[in-house]
C-alpha positions in Angstrom: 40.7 98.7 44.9 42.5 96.3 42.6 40.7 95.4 39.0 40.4 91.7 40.7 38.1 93.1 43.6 35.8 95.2 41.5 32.2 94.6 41.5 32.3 93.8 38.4 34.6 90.7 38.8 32.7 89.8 41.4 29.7 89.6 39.4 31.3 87.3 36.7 32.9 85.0 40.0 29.3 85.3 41.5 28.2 84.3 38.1 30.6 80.8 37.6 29.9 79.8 41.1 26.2 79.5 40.8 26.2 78.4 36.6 25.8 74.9 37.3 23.3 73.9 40.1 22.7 70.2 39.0 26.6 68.6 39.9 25.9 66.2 43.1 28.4 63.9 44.4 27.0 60.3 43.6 28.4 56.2 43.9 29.3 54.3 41.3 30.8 51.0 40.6 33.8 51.7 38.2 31.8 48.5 35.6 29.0 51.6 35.7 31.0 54.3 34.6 31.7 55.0 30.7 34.0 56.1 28.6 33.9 58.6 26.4 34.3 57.0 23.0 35.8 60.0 21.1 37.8 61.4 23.7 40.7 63.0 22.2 42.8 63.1 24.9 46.1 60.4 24.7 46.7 58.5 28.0 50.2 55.6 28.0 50.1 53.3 29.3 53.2 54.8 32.3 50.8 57.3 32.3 48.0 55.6 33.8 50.5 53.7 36.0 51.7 57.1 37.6 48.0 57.8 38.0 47.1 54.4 39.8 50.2 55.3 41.7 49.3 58.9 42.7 45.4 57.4 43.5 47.1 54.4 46.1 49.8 57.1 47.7 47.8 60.7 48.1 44.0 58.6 47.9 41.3 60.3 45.1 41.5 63.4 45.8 40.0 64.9 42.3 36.6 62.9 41.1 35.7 61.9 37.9 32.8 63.9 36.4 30.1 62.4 34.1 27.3 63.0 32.7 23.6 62.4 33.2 24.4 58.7 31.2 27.5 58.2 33.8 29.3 58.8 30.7 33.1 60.3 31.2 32.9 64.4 31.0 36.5 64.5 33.3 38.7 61.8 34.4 39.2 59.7 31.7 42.9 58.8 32.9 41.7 58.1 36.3 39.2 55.8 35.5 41.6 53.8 33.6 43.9 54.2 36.6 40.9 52.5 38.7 40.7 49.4 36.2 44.4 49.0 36.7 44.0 48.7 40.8 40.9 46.6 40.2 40.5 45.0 36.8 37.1 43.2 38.2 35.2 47.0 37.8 33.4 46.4 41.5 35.2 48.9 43.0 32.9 51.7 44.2 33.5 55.6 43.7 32.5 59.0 43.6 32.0 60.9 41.1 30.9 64.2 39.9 27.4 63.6 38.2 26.7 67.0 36.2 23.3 66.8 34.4 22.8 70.3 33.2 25.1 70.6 30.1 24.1 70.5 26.8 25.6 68.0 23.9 27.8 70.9 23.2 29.0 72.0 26.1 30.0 68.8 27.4 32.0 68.0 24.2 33.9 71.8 24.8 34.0 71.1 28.2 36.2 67.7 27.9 38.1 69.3 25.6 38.9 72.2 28.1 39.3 70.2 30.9 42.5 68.4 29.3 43.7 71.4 27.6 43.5 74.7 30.2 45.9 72.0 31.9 48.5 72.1 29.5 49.0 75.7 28.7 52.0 76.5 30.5 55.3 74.7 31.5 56.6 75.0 34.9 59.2 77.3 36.7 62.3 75.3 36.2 64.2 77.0 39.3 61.0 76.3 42.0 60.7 72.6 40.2 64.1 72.2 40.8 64.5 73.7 44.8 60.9 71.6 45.3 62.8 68.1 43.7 65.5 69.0 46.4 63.4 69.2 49.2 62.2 65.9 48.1 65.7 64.2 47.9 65.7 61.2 50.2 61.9 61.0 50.3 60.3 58.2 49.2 58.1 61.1 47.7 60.3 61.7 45.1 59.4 58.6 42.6 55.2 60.1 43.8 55.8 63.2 41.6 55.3 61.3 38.2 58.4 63.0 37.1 60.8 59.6 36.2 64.3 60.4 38.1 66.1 60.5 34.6 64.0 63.4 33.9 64.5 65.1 37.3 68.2 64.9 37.2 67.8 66.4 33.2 66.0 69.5 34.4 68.5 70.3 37.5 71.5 69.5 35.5 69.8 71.9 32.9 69.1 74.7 35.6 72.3 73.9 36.9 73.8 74.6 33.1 71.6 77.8 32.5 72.5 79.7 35.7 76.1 79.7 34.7 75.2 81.4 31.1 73.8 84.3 30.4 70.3 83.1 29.5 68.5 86.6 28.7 71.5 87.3 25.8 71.6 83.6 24.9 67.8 83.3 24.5 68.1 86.5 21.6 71.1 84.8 19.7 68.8 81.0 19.3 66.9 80.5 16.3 63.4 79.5 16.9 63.8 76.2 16.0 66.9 75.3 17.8 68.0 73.6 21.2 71.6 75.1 22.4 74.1 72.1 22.7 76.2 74.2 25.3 73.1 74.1 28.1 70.4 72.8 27.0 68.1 75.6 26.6 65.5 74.7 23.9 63.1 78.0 22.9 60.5 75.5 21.8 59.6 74.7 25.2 59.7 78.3 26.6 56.4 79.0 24.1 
């Protein structure tokens, strides 16, 4: 038995799935739905665009999660997306209403919602072989990924597999991007 199907684990899983009873999916009109006014997360403006564009191409697949107020716990981004298909506000949604957290733990929660998400980087060789199996799609430009930046990361793959990367990485300072290919440690923490 692995340490990920222990009883034990199983208990804590058991534990997560049943913690908060009170989350129903509900309807709201986007006018009803608000903000969080010291949400600390930064959303641009191309940001939201490649949001509204995701939410028109793959539909709403992830819901918004407020409070018992209707008041923004998740999805802050998204919301805004909304306003920018339909400024009027009318538009009708779901959303996640959870009731049962505390001042506090909605305030961590938000906070871990945006931030579990940007812990790690991505696998530059699967990002790359997945962009190619998107070449010619009109699926490409739906990845959020702008095409400048898509042809940086494969020419950068492309520069790093031709250098020894393990014996570069030890010879970089920690504060340095090699000109030769590209290879920046600041982005491998």
């Amino acid at each position: 038995m692995s340490e990920l199907e222990s009883p034990e684990v199983e208990k804590e899983i058991g534990k997560a799935m049943t913690k908060r009873k009170n989350g129903k999916l509900v309807t709201l009109k986007l006018n009803k739905i608000k903000p969080y006014p010291d949400n600390s997360k930064i959303h641009t403006e191309a940001q939201v665009k490649d949001i509204a564009n995701s939410l028109i191409t793959f539909g709403y697949t992830t819901k918004i999660e407020v409070d018992e107020n209707n008041q923004v716990l998740s999805g802050h981004g998204r919301l805004r997306a909304f306003y920018m298909i339909d400024p009027s506000g009318t538009k009708e949604i779901e959303v996640l209403k959870i009731t049962d957290f505390t001042d506090q733990e909605k305030i961590a929660y938000r906070l871990a919602a945006n931030e579990t998400n940007q812990k790690t980087g991505y696998d530059l060789k699967i990002l790359k072989t997945e962009f190619k199996k998107l070449e010619g799609s009109r699926n490409l430009k739906d990845t959020g990924f702008s095409l400048k930046r898509i042809d940086t990361i494969v020419k950068r793959i492309e520069n790093t597999e031709t250098t020894n990367v393990s014996a570069h990485k030890r010879k970089l300072n920690k504060d340095h991007k090699c000109p030769k290919c590209g290879f920046d440690l600041r982005e491998e923490e």
